[in-house]
N, C-alpha and C positions, 0 to 999 in steps of 0.2 A: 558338597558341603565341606569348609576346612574346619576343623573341630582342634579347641587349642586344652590341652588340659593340666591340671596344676603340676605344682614338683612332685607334690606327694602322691596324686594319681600317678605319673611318669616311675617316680622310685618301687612304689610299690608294683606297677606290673616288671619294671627291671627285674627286681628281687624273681619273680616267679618264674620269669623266663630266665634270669640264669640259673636256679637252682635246676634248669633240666639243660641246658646244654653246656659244655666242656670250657673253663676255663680261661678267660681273652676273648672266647669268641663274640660276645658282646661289642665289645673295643674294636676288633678286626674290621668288623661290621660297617662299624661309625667310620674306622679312618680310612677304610677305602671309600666309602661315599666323602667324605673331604677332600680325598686324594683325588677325584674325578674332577670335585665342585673346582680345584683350584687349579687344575692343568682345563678346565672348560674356563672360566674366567681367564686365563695365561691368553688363551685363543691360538697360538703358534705352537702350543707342546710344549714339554717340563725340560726339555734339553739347551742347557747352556742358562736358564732363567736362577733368579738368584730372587729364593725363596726367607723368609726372616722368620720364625718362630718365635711368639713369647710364649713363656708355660709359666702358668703355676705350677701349686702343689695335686688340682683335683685330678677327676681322670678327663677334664677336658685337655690337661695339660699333657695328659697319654694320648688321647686320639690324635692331637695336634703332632705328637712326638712321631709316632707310627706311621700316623701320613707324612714326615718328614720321609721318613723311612722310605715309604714305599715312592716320593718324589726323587729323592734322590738315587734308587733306585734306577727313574727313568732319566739319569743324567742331569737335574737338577742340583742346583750348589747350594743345597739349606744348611743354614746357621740357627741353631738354637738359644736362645738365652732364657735363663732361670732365674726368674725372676722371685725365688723364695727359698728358702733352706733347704724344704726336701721337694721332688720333681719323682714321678713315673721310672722308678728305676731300671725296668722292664724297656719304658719306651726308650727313653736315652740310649741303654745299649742296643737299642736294635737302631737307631738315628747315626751313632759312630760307625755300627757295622756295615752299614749301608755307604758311609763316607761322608755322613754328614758332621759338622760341627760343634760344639758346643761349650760354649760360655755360661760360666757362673753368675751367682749373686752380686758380685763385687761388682759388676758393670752398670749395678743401678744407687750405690750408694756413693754419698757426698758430691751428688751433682754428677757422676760419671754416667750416667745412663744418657743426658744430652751430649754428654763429650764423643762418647762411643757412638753413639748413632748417627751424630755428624759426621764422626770420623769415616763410620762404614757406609756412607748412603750409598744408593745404586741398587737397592732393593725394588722388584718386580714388584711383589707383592709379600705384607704383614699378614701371619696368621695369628688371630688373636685365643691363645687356649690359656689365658690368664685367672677366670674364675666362673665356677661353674654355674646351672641353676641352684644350686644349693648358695651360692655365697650371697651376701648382705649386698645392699645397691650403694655404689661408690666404690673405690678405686684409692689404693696408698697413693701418698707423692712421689716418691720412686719412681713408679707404672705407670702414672699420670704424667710425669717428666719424660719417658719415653716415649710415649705417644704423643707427646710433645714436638720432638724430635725427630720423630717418626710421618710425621704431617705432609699430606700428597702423595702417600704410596698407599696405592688400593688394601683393603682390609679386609681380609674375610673372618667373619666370629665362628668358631666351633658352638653351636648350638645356641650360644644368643650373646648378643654384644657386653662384655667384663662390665660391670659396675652399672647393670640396671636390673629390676626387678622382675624376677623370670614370672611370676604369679600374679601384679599387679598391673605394670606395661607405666609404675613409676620410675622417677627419676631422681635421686640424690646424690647429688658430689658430682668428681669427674666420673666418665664412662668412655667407652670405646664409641664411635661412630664408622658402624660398618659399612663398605658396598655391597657386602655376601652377608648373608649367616646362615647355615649350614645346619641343621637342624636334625635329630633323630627320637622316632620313631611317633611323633607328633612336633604341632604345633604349640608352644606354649603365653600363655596371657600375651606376654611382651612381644610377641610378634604381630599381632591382632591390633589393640591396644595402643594408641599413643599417650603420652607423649614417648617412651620406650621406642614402640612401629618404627620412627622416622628414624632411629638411630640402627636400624638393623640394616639396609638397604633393601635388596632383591632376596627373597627366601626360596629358600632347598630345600626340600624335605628328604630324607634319606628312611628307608623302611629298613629298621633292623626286627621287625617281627614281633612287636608289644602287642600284648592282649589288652585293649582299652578299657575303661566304661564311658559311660556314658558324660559328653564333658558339657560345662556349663555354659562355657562361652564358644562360639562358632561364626561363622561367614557364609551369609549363601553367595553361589556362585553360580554363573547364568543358568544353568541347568536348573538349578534351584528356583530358580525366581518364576522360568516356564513352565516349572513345573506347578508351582503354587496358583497361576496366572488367571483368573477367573476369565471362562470360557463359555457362550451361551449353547442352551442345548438347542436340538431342530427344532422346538417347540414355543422360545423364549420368545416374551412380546419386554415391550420395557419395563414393565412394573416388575416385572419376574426379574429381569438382570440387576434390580437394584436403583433405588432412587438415593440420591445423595442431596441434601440443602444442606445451603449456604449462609450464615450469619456473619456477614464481614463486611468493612468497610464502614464509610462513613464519609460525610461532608467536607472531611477535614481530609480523610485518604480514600477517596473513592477508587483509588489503583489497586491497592488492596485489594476489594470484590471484584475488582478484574483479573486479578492475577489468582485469586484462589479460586475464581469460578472456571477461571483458563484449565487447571491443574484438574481439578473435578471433572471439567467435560473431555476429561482424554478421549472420551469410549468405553470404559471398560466397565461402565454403571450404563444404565438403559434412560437415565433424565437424572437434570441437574435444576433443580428450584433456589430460585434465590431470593432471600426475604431479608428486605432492609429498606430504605427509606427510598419515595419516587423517582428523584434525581436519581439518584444512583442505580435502582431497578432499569433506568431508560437507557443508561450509560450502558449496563451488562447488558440490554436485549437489542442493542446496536452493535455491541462486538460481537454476540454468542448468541443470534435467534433462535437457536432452539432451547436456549434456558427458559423457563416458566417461573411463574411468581409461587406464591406459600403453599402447601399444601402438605400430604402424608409424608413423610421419608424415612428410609432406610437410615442414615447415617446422618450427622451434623457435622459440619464443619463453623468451628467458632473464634471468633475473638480476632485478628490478622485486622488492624485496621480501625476497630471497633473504639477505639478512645474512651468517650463515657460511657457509652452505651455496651460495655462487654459483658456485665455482669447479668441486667436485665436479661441480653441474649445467651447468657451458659442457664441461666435458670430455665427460660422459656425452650429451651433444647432440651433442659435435662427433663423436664416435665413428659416429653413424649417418648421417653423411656428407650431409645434406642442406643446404640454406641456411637459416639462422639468424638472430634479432635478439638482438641482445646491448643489454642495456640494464641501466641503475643497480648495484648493489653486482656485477655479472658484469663490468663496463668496466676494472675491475681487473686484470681477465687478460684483455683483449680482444689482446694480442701472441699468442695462442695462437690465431687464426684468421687471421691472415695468410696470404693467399694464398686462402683461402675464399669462397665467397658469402653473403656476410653484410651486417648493416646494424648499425650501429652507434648508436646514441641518445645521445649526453652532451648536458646545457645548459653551459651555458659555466663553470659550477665544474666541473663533471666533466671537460669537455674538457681544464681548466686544467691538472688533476692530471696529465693523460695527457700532456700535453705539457710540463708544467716550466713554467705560465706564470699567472697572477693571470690570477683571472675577469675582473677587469676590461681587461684587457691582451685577452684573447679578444672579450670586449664590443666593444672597441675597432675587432678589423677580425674578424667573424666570418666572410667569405666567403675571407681568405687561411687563416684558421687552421683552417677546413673542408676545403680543399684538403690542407695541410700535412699536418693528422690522415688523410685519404684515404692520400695516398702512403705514410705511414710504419708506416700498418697496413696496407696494401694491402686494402682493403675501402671499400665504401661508408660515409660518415657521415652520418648525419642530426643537424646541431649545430640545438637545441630554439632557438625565440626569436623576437621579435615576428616578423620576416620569417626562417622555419627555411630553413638550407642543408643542399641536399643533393649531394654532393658525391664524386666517383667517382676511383679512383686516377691516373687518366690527366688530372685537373685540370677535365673538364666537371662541370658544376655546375646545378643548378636552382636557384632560391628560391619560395620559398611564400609567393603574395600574399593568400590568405585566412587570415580569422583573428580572433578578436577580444581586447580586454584580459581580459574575463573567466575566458579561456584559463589565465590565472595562477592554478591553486587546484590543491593538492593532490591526485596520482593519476593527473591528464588526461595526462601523461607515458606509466604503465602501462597508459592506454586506446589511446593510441598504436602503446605495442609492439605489443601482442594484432591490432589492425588490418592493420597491417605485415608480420606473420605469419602471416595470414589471403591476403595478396596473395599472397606467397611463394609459400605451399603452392598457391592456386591457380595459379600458374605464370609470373608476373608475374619478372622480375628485379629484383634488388636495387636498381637504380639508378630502375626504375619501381616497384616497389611502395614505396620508400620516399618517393619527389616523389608518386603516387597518394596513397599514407596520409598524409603531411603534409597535403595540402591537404583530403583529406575528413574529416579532422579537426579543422582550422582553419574548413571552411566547415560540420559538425554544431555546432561551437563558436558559431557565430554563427547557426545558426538555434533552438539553444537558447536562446541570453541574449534570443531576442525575448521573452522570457515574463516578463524579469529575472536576476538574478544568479543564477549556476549553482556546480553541483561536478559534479565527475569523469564519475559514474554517468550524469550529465544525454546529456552527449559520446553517448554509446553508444546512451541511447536515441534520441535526434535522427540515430542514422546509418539505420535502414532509409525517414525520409520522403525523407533526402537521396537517398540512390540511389533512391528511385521516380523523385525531380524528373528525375533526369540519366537 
């Protein structure tokens, strides 16, 4: 499990662990694990490579200094620039002592920070220790003009990319866009998190020995997923492994109950019923003979399809009292399950409407407005999207690190629910079957597109190799 926790979790175990060990050793800690991160990203060793350091004033602008230190140490040519009045005074003189360089403030005002970087290109590789988790999201014009200038030369972030939101995974103003970020003694929001995530690149984690708690946002990861994985015992007949039905589709999208009955009948529920109109029933039990028509179920799956008819069918689901996913034209009346065990699916237009807010504005900070939509329907949400948030009323949250672009094509939504509802029924809760079904849908999505560009149906068939692997 990657567990990401806030500034103030992060500061407050610092504080504890340093007051019992000696002085710097905190710092040493961090800038040898950067010092590693950035002669393993070099690939050929730190000798002869021509290393760039921006600092601010915090101490990300010391660990950035120190691992100059210890690069140029290993025969690396790093230059420093200070990009604020005061800089890590400690770390500067151990950067000079070492042989490395260092330039002032002056290089970034009245337009001089594009002159000088033009003038110096040939940089290997930017290290960015310009501001830390503590600092505000956005970036001076000065800093913003050097990285300007700086454009095409790999970038490694000291613990997370300068001018985004270490706690949110928002974005305002200019910021750095990493290919590293370098990370100590956790993961924080913004690396989880988009839109933030995307501007980090590849994460490092580095152990300098924090005593944690318990964090609120986390990532399962394969190990996780098998572990949670509903398993039949010697004894299981199908009633026992969990029934799942199906409310989807309709005249107008009869692909829809194809695609979310596909999702549902992975296996991993022991019978999949599907109740919806004749046409359409005859269409599902020509693709899927072993779906059955209406009857008891463990779990519903709703709304994917359903046009006019979604409400009628979230009410006649919620009537028989079990947990439910409510998804696409059903999210409409999704205030009528409040208080229920349910999971919610909107992508961020859907959520928008739910919430009175422009998709883009959702776009913007999907992991608050995942929270937000949690509390105020009181149910779990699953908000759809490169990195999907899932999201529980009490504010803990998962994000879904598998996935791929080709994810984006009509349906893979409705293969989702069917999945989702499949965990349910076999007995999974809301808040793990939906972080389960997200990610083993994001990681069939990506073992599909090995083949090349995908649709929907593809999702579904790529799930039973994936659960063999796990």
């Amino acid at each position: 499990m990657i567990r990401a926790h806030t500034v103030e979790q992060v500061r407050a175990a610092e504080a504890d662990l340093l007051a019992r060990l000696p002085e710097g050793t905190l710092m040493q800690r961090a800038a040898h694990g950067l010092a590693h991160a950035v002669v393993d990203l070099l690939g050929s060793g730190a000798y002869g490579r021509r290393v760039l350091l921006l600092v601010g004033s915090g101490d990300n602008g010391g660990d950035a200094l120190y691992a100059g230190a210890l690069l140029a140490r290993r025969g690396a040519q790093v230059e420093a620039w200070l990009l604020s009045d005061t800089a890590h005074e400690r770390g500067v003189a151990a950067l000079r002592a070492a042989g490395g360089r260092v330039r002032h403030r002056e290089v970034t005002r009245s337009g001089d920070g594009r002159r000088a970087a033009s003038s110096t290109c040939g940089y290997d590789v930017v290290v960015d220790g310009i501001v830390g988790i503590g600092g505000r999201p956005g970036l001076r014009p000065a800093a913003a003009a050097v990285l300007d200038a700086l454009a095409g030369i790999p970038v490694v972030a000291v613990d997370l990319p300068s001018g985004v939101d270490a706690d949110t995974g928002e974005l305002e103003g200019p910021h750095v866009t990493a290919d590293l970020t370098v990370t100590f003694g956790t993961h924080k929001p913004c690396h989880l998190a988009d839109p933030a995530a995307a501007a980090c690149g590849a994460i490092h984690l580095v152990d300098i020995g924090l005593d944690l708690p318990e964090a609120l946002l986390e990532a399962l990861q394969p190990s996780d997923v098998a572990a949670l994985l509903p398993r039949p015992v010697p004894d299981a007949h199908k009633y026992t492994r969990g029934v799942v039905g199906v409310r989807a589709g309709s005249a107008t999208y009869p692909g829809a109950a194809l695609l979310s009955v596909s999702g549902a009948a992975c296996g991993l529920a022991g019978m999949v019923r599907y109740d919806g109109d004749d046409p359409v029933l005859d269409l599902v039990r020509a693709a899927h003979p072993e779906v059955v028509g209406p009857g008891r179920v463990q779990a519903w799956v709703v709304g994917s399809g359903s046009a006019a008819g979604a409400e009628s069918a979230l009410r006649a689901s919620l009537a028989d009292a079990v947990p439910l996913v409510v998804d696409a034209d059903a999210l409409a009346f999704a205030d009528l399950v409040a208080g229920r065990p349910a999971v919610l699916t909107p992508h961020a237009g859907e959520l928008g409407q739910m919430l009175g807010e422009e998709r883009e504005v959702i776009e913007s900070a999907p992991l608050r407005f995942a929270r937000r939509a949690a509390e105020q329907y009181d149910a779990v949400v699953l908000l759809k999207g490169r990195r999907s948030v899932i999201a529980r009323p009490d504010g803990r949250a998962r994000v879904t690190l598998s996935g791929t672009p080709w994810l984006a094509t009509a349906g893979a939504g409705d293969v989702l629910g069917g999945l989702v509802g499949a965990l349910l029924a076999a007995g999974l809760d809301p808040f793990d079957a939906a972080s389960v079904g997200s990610w083993l849908h994001g990681a069939a999505g990506t073992l599909a597109a090995q083949r090349g560009p995908i649709v929907a149906s593809d999702v579904a068939v790529a799930l039973p190799a994936l659960l063999g692997s796990l």
